[in-house]
TIKOLPA-353008 format. One line per 5 residues: number of its first residue (from 1); their letters; for each residue y, z, x of N, C-alpha, C. Coordinates in steps of 0.001 Angstrom, whole numbers, plus 500000, padded with zeros to 6 digits. Layout:
BEGIN
NUM	a	Y,Z,X,Y,Z,X,Y,Z,X | ...
This chain:
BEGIN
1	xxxxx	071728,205057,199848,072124,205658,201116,072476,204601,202163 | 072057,203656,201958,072014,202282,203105,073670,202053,202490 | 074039,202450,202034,075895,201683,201151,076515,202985,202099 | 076045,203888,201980,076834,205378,202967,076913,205215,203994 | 075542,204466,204848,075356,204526,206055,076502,203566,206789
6	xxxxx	076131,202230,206273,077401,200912,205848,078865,201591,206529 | 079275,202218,205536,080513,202821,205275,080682,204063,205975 | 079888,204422,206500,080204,205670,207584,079335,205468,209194 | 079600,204492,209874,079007,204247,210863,080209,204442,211689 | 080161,205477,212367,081309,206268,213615,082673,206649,212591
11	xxxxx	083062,207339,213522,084567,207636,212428,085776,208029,213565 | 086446,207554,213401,087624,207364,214104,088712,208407,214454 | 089640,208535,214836,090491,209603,214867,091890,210199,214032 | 091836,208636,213325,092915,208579,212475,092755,209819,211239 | 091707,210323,211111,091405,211215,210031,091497,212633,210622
16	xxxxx	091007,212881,211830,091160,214113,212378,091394,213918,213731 | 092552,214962,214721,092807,214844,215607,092099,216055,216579 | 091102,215910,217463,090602,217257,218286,091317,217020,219916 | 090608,217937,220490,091159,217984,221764,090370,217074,222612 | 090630,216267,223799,089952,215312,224395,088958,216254,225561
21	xxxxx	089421,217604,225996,088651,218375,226661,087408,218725,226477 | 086701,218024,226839,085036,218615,226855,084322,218674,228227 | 083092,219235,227692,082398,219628,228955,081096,219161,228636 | 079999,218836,229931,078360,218237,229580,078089,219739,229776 | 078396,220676,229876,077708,222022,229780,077508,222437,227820
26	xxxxx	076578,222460,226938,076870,222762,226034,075824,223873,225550 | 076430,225029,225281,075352,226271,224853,074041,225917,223798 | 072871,226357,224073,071707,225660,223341,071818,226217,221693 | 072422,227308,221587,073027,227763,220243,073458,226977,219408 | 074780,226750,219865,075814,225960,219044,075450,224411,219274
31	xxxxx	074631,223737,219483,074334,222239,219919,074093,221433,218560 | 073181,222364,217603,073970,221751,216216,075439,220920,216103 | 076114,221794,216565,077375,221951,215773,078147,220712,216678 | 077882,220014,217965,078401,219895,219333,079564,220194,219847 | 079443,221377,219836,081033,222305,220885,080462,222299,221995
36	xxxxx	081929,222022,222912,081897,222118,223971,082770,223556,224683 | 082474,223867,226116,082237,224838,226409,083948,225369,226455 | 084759,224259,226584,086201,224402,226855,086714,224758,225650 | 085930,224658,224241,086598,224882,222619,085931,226252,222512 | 085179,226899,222894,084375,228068,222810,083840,229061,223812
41	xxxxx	083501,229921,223368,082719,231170,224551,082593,232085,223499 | 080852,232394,223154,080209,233136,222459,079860,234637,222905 | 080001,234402,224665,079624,235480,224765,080375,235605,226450 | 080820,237086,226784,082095,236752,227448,081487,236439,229217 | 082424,235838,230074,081651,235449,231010,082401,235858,232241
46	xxxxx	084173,236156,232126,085052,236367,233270,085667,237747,232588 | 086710,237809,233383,087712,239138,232806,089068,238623,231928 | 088726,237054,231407,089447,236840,230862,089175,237561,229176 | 088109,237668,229312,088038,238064,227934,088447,239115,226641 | 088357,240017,227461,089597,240666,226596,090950,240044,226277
51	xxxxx	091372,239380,226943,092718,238297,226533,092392,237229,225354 | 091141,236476,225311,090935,235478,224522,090098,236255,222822 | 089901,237613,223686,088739,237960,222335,090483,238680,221629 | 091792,239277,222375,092902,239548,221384,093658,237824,220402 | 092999,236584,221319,093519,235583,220725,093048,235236,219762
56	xxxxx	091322,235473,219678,090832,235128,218697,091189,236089,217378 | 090867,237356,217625,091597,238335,216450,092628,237851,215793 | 093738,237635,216481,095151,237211,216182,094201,235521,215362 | 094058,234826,215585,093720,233528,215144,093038,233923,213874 | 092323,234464,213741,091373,234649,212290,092141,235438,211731
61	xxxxx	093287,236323,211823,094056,236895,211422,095059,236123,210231 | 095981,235293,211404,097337,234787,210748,097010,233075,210304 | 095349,232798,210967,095191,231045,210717,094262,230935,209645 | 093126,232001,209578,092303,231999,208992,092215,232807,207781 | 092955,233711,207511,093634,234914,206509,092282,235661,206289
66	xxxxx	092003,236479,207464,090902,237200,207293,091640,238797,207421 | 090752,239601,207103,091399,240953,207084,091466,241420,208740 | 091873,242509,209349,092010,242788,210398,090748,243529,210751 | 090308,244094,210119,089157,244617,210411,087919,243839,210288 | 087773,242829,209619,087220,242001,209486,087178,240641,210823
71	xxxxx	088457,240239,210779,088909,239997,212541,088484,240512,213590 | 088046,241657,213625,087586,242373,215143,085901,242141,214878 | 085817,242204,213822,084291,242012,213599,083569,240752,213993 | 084666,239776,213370,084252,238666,213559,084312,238341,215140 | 085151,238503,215701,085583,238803,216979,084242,238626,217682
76	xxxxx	082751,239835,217801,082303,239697,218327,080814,238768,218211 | 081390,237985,217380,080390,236818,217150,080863,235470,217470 | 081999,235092,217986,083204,233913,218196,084169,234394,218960 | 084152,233407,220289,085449,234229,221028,086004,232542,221108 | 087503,232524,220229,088053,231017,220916,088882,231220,222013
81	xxxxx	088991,229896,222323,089543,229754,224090,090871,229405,223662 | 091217,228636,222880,092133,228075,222456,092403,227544,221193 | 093848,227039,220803,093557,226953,218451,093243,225490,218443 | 093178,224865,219205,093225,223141,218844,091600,223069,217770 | 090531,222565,218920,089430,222941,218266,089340,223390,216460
86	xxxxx	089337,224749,216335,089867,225639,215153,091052,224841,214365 | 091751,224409,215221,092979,224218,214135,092587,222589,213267 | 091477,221637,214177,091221,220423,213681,089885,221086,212158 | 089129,221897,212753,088274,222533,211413,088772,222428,210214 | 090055,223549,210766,090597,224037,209021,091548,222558,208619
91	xxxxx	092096,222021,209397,092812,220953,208868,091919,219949,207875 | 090620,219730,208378,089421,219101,207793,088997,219431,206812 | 089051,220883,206752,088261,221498,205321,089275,221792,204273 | 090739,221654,204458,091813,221667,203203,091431,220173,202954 | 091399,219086,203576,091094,218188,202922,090095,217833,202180
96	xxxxx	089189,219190,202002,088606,218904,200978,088301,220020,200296 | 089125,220475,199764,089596,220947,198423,088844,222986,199232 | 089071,222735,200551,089379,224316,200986,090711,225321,200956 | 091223,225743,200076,092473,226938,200170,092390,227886,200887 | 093532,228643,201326,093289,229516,202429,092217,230584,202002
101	xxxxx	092281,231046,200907,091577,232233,200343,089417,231523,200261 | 089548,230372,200479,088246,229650,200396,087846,229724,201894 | 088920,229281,202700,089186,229432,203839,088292,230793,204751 | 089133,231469,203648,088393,232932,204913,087364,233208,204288 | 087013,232910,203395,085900,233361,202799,084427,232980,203153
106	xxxxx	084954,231581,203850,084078,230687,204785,083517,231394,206088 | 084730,231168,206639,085149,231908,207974,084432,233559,208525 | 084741,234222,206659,084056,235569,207056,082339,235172,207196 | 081855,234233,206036,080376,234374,206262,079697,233757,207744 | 080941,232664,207903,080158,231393,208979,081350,231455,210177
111	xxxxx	081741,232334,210878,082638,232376,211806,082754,231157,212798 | 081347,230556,213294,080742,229508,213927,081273,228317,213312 | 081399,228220,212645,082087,226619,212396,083428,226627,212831 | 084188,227090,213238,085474,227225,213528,085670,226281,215452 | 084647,226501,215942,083789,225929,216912,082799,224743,216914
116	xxxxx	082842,223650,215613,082094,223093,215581,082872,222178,215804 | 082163,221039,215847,082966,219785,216236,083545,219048,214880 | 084855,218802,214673,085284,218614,213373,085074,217145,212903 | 084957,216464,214039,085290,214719,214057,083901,214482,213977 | 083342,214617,215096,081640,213994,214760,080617,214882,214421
121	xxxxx	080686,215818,213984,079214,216814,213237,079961,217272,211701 | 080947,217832,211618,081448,218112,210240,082067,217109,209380 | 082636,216310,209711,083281,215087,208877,082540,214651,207937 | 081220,213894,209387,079732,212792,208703,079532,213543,207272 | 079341,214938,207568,078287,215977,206064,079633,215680,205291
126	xxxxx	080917,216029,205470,082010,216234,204430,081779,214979,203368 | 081666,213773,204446,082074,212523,203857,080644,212125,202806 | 079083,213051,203724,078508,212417,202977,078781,212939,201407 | 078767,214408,201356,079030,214964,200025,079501,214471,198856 | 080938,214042,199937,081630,213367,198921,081511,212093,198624
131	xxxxx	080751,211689,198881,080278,210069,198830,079114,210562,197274 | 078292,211379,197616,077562,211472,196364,078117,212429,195153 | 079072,212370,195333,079485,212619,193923,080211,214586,193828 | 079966,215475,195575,080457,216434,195385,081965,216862,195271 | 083182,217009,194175,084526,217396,194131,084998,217835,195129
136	xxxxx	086249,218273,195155,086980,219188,196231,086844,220657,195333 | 086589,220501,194236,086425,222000,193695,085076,222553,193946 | 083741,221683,193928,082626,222207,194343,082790,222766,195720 | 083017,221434,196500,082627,221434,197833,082464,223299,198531 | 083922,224047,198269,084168,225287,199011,082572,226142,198016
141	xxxxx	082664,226143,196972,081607,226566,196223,080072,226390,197114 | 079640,225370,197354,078479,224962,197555,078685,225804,199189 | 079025,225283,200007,079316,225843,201624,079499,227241,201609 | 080025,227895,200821,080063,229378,200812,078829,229843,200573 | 078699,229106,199277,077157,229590,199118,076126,229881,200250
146	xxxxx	076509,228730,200663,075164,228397,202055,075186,227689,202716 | 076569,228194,203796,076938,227763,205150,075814,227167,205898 | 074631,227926,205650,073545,227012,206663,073782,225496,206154 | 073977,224915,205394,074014,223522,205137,074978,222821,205886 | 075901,223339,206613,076712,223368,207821,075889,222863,209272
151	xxxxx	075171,223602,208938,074112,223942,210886,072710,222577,210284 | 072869,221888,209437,071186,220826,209276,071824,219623,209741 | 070749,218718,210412,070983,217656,210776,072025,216455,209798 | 072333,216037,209625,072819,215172,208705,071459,213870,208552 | 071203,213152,209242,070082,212201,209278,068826,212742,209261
156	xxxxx	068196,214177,209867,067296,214422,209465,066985,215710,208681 | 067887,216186,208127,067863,217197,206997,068153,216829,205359 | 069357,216719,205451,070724,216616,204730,069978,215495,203589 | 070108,214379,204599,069984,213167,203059,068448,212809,203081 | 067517,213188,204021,066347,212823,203097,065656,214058,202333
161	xxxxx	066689,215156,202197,066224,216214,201077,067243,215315,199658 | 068698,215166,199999,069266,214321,199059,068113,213216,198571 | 067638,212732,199092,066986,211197,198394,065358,211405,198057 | 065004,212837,198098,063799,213532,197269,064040,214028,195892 | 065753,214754,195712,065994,215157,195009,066732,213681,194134
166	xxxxx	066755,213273,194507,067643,211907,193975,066382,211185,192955 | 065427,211285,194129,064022,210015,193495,063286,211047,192086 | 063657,212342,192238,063091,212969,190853,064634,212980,189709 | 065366,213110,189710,066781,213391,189213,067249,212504,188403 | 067226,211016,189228,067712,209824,189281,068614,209610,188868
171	xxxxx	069509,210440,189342,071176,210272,188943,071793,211507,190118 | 072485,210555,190711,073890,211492,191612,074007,212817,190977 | 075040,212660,190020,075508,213914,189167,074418,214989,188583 | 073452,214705,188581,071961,215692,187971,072227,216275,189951 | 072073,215212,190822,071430,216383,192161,072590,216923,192561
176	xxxxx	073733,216729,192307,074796,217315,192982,075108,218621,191160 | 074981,218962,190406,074422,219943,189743,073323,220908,190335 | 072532,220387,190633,071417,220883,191399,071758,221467,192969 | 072349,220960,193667,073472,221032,194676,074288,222520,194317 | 075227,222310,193528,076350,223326,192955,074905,224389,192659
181	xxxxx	074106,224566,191674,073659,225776,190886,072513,226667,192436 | 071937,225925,193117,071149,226460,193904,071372,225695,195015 | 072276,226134,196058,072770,225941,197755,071824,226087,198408 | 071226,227385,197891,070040,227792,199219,068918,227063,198931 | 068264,226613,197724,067369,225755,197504,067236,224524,197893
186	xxxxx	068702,223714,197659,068436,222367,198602,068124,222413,200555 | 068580,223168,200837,067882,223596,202208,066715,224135,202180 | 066273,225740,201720,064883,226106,202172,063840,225820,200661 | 064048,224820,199894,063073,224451,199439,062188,223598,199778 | 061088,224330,199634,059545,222748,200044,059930,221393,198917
191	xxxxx	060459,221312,199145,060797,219627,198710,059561,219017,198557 | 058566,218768,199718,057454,217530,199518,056605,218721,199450 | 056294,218992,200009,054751,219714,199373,054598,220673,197830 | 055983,220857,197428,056010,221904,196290,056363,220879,195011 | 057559,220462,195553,058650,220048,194289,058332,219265,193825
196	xxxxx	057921,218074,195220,057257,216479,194431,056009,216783,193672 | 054896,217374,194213,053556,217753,193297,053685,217958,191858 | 054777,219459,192015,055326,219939,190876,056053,219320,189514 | 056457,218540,189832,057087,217458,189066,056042,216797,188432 | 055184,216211,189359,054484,215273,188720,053271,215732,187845
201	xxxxx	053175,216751,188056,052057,218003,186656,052920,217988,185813 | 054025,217971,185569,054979,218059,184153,055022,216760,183573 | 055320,215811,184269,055203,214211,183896,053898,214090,183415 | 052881,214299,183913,051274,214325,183484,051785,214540,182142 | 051780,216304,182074,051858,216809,180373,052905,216159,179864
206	xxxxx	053792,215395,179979,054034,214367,179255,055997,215017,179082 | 055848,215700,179776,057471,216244,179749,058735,215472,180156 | 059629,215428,179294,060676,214270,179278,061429,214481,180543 | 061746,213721,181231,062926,213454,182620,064206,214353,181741 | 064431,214471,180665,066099,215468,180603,065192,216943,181022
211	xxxxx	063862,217093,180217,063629,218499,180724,063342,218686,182251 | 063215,217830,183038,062419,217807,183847,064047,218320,184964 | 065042,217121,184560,066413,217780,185647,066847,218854,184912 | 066571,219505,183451,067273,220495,183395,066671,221875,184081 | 065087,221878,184302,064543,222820,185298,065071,222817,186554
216	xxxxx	065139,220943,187003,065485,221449,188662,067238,221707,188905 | 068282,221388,187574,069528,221565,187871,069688,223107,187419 | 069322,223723,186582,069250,225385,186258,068344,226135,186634 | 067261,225731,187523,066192,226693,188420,065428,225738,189073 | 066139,225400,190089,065734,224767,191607,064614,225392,192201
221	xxxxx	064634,226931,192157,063978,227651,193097,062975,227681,192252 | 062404,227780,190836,061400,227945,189982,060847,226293,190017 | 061224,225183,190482,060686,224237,190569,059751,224001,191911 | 060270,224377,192703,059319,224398,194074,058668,225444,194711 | 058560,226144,193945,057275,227279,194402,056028,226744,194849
226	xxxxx	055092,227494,195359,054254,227082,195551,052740,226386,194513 | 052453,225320,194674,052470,224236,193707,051099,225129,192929 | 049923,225855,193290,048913,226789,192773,049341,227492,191636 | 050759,228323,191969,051423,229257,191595,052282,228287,190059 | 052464,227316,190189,053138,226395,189108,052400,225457,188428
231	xxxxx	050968,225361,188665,049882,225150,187984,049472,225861,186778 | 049265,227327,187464,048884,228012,186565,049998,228579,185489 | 051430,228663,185808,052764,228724,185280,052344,227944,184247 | 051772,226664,184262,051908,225903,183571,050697,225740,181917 | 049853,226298,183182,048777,225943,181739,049193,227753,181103
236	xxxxx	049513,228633,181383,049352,229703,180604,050842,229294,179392 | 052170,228444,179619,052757,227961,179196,052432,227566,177981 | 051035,226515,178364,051189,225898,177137,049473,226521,176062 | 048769,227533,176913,047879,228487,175955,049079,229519,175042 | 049743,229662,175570,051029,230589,174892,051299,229726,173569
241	xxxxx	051861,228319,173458,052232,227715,172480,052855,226636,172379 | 053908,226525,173496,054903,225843,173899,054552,223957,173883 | 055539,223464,173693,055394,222434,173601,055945,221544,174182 | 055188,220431,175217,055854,219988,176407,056784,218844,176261 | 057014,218981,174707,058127,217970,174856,059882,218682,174383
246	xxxxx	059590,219909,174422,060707,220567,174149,061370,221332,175152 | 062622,221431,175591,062979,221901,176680,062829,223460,176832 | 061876,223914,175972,061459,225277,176323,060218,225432,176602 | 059910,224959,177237,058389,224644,177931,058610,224327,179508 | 059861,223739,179662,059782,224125,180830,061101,225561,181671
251	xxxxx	062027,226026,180509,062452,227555,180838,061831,228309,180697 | 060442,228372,180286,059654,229445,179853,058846,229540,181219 | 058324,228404,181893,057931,227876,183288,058876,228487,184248 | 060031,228613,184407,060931,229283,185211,061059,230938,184768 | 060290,231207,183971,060808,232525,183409,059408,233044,184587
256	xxxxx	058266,232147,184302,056989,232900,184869,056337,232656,186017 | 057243,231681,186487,056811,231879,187932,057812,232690,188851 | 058995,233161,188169,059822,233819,189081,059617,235516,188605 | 058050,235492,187845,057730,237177,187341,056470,237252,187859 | 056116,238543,188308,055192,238863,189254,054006,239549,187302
261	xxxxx	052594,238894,187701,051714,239211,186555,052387,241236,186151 | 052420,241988,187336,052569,243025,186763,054088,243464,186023 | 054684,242890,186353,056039,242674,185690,055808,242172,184507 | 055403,240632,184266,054880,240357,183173,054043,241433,182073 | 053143,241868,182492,052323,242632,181450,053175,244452,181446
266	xxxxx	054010,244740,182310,055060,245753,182155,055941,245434,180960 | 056555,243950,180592,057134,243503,179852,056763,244074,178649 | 055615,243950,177838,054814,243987,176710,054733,245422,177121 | 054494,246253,177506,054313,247925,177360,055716,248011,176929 | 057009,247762,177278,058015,248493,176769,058382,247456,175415
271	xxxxx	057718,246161,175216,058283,246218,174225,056977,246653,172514 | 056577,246884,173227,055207,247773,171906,056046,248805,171834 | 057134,249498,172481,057036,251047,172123,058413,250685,171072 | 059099,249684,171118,060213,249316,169903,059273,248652,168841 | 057642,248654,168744,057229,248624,167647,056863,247056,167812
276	xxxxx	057109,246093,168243,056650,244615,168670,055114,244463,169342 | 053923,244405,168488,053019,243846,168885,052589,242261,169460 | 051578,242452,170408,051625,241571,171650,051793,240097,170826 | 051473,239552,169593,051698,238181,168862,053311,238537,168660 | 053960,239340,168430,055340,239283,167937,055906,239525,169159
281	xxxxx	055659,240083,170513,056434,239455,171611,055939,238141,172461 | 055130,238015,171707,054591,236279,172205,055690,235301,171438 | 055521,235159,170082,056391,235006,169435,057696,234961,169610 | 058415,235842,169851,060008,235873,170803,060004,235322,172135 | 059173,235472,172802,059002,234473,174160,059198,232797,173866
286	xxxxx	058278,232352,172433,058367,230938,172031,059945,230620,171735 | 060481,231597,170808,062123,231276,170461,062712,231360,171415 | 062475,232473,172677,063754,232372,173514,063606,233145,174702 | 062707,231816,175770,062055,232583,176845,062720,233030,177770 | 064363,233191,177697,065054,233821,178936,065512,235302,178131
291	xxxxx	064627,235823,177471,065257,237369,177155,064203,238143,177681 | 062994,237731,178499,061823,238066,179080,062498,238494,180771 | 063241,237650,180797,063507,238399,182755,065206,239580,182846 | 065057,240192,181611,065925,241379,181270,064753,242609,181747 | 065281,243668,182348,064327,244421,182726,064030,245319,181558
296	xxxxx	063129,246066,181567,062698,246964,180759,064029,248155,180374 | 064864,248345,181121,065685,249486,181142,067190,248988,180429 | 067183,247391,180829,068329,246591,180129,068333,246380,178802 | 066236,246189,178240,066081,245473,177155,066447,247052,176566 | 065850,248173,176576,065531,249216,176040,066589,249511,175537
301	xxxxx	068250,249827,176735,069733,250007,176586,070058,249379,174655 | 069619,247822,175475,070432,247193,174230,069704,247553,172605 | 068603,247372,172717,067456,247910,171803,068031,249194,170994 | 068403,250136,172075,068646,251380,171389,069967,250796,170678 | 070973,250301,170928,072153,250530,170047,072089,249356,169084
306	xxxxx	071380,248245,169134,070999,247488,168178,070267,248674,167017 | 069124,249023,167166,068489,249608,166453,069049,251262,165828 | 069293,251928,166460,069684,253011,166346,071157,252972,165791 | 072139,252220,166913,073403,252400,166225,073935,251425,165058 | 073504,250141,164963,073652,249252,164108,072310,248831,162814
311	xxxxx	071434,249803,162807,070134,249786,162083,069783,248518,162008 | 069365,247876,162606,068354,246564,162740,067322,247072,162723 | 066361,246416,162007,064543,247113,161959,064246,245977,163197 | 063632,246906,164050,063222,246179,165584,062613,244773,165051 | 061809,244899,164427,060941,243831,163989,062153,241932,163548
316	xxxxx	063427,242318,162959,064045,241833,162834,064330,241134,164395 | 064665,241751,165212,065132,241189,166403,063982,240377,166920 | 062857,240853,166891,062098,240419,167435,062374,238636,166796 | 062902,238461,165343,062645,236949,165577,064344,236055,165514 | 064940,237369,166350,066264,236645,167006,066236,236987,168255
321	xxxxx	065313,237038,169305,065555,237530,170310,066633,236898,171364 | 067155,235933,171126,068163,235869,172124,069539,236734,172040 | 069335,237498,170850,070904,238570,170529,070901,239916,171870 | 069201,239544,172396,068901,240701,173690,070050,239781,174765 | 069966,238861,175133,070902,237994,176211,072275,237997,176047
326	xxxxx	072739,238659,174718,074146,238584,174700,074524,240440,175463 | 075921,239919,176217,076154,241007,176693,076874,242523,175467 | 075980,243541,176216,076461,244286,175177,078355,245176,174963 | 078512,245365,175963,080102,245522,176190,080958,244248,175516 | 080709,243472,175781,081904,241761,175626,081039,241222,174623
331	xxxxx	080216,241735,173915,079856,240541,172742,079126,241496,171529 | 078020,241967,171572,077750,243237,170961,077784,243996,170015 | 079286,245087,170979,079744,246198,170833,081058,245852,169614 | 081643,244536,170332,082695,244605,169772,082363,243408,168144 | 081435,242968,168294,081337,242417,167292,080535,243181,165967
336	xxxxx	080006,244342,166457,079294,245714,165461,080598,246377,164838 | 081469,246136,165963,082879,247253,165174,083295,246104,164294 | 083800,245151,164340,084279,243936,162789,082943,243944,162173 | 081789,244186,162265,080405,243903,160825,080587,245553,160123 | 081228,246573,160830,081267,247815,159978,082205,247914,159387
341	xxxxx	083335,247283,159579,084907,246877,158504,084794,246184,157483 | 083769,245143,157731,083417,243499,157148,082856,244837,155715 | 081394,245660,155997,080340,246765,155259,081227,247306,154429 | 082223,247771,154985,082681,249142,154602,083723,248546,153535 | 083833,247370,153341,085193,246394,152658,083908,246075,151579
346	xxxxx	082898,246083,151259,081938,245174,150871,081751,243909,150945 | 082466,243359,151759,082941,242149,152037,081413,241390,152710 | 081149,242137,153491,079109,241522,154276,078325,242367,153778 | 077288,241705,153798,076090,242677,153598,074835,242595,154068 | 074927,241219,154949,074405,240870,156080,074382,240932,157322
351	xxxxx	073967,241662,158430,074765,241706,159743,074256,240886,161095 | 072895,240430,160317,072374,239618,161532,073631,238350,162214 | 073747,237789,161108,074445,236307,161171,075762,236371,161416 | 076819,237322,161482,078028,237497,162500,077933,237816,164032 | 076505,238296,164176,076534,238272,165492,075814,237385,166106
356	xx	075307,236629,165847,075042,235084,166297,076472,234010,166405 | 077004,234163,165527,077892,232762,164899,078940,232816,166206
């Protein structure tokens, strides 16, 4: 970060052009962002406003490609004074890999940035992003997600959650994965009191650094729970069977701390009634612990036309259970209609193993 800091100390105008009009009056709202009072008015103050709240409509309209009804809406959360301001935003955010259709899509969730200061509060975050490794194809991805990452400090939010997630990760590309898959997690996750603890009970049990970023790059939010709550995640983990050097020891960890005990033991009532006793859905949990956070009504759906329409003896599934995770419309359905052509040709006589392959 000291090479970022280096390389981004003030930034000039040559990259973005705003308006020189400002004011020391600045609303305690928007002070994040630092707009000044001459680029904005949140809330109306003369009789000009009906004039500026038809400018702003018109502006999110034909600049921002928002719908019209959507425009009036937005309308009463952002009133601009004028397009300069706005027009240095969006010029800023095509440069990094924003299209118009990314554009409004922004715009509809986070109307407020359109009002932010483009040169010194939005740039710094753009540049840091992209300094660690985020694309122009993520970038609109990640910010949509969770515009609040817009409104955090840059120096005291932003990069020392980056360089928590960095010091467990230890690689750019693992936290900016982590970044892309969970937006809202790198902001409202307990970072130090959850994540760091958390981590280091898995390192204890002896769990490898690939499993360790593939929990926090595919379930961010199952890594920083509250650290009691991922304790015990942990040891019932490994009374279950699991083995902490295999990367299903720690998806099985994300399966159960993001399931409430009565959910959990709801699990096992519906699957006893397809005939799976509690060792044989323990058992399918060991092969393939993400067919456990399918609800009872999803597993049952697929269950029935596995079993009923394609005669699988339940018991069979039970030791393929990830064929529950395949969708049944787009993978399924249509692969039962080629295993009854394949039957009916005598050609198979097996049906498990075409619908895996």
């Amino acid at each position: 970060m000291d090479e970022w800091r280096r390389k981004n100390t003030g930034f000039g105008s040559k990259e973005i052009h705003q308006s020189s009009d400002t004011s020391n009056a600045v609303l305690s709202l928007l002070k994040t962002y630092g707009c000044s009072e001459s680029q904005f008015s949140v809330l109306p103050r003369d009789g000009n406003h009906h004039k500026s709240g038809t400018f702003t409509v018109s502006y999110l309209i034909n600049s921002c490609g928002v719908s019209p009804k959507l425009a009036r809406e937005l309308s009463n959360r952002v009133n601009l004074k004028n397009p300069d301001g706005p027009n240095a935003v969006l010029d800023l955010l095509k440069n990094y890999g924003f299209c118009k259709t990314k554009l409004a899509k922004l715009v509809g969730r986070h109307p407020l940035v359109l009002v932010a200061d483009a040169e010194n509060t939005l740039l710094p975050k753009l540049k840091f992003f992209r300094f660690i490794g985020v694309s122009d194809a993520g970038m609109p991805k990640i910010l949509i997600a969770n515009s609040s990452i817009l409104k955090r400090n840059l120096e005291k939010c932003l990069i020392p959650r980056y360089e928590i997630l960095k010091s467990v990760l230890c690689d750019d590309r693992e936290v900016v994965r982590a970044l892309r898959n969970s937006p809202l997690g790198f902001i409202y996750g307990d970072l130090v009191n959850a994540l760091v603890p958390n981590i280091k009970i898995l390192k204890q049990c002896g769990v490898a650094q690939a499993s360790i970023s593939l929990l926090i790059t595919i379930a961010l939010s199952a890594a920083y729970v509250k650290h009691s709550r991922f304790v015990e995640a942990v040891k019932t983990v490994k009374e279950i069977g699991f083995s902490p050097l295999k990367n299903n020891f720690v998806v099985a960890i994300s399966v159960l701390v993001t399931m409430r005990k009565s959910v959990w033991d709801s699990r096992f009532e519906v699957y006893q009634r397809w005939g799976w006793n509690h060792e044989m859905s323990l058992r399918a949990f060991r092969k393939f612990p993400g067919f456990m956070i399918f609800s009872g009504e999803t597993f049952t759906k697929k269950m029935s036309f596995l079993v009923k329409d394609m005669g699988w003896p339940s018991e069979a599934i039970a030791e393929y259970p990830q064929v529950v995770a395949y969708s049944l419309e787009k993978r399924i359905i249509p692969r039962f209609s080629v295993i009854k052509i394949l039957k009916s040709k005598g050609v198979l006589t097996c049906t498990l193993v075409p619908l895996f392959a």
